[in-house]
C-alpha positions in Angstrom: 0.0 0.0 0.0 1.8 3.2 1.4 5.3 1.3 1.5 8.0 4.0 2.0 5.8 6.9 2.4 4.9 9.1 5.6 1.9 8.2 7.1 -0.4 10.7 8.1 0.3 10.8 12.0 4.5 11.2 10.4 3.5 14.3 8.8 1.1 15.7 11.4 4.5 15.5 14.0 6.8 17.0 11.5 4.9 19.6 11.2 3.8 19.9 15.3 7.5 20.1 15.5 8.6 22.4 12.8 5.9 24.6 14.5 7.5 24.2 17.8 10.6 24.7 16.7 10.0 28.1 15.1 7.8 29.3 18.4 10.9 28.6 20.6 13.3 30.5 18.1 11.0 33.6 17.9 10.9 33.8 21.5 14.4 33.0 22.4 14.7 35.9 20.0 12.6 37.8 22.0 14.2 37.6 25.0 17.9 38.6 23.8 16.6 41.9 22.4 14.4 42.3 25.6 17.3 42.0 27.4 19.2 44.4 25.1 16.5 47.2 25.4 16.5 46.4 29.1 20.3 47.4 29.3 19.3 50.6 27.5 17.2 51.6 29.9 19.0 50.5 33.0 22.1 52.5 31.4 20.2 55.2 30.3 22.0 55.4 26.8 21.3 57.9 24.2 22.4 58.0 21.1 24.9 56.1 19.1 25.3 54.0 22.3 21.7 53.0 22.5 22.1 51.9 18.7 24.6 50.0 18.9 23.7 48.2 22.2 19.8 47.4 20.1 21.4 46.5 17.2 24.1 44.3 18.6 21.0 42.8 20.9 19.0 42.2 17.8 22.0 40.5 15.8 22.2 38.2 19.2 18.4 37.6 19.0 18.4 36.4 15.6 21.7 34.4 15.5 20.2 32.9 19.1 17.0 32.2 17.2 18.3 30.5 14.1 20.5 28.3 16.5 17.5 27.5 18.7 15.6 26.8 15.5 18.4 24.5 13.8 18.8 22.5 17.1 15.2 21.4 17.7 15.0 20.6 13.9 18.8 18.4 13.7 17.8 16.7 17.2 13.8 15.8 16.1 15.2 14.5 12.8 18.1 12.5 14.3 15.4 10.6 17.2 13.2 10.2 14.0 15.8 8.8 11.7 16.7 6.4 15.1 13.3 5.2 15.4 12.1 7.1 18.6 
């Protein structure tokens, strides 16, 4: 019959987990520029100084998101290709 291909409850957790995956990254994300804008205000920097501390903590948001995103994705295929 389906020999080979995905069966329907296969798809349904690949995508469960894609979606997972990209929730966590966003707000990972999230937090690293919260935490960014945070030290802008505990600083009280103006300025070139407050630019540079947001965009450096937006660069870290989205480099920490993309890891976060890879990682869930590498490790559910790797317990998927092993058979758990």
């Amino acid at each position: 019959m389906d020999m080979g291909r995905e069966s329907r409850w296969e798809k349904d957790a690949v995508t469960v987990e894609i979606v997972f995956a990209m929730v966590t990254a966003a707000a990972l994300g999230a937090v690293v520029f919260a935490v960014a804008l945070g030290l802008t205000y505990l600083l009280d920097l103006s300025g070139e100084a407050s630019r540079g501390v947001l965009t450096g903590g937006g660069v870290a948001g989205a480099v920490a998101g993309l890891w976060r995103l890879v990682r869930v994705l590498r490790r559910f295929d790797a317990a998927r290709r092993g058979g758990r």
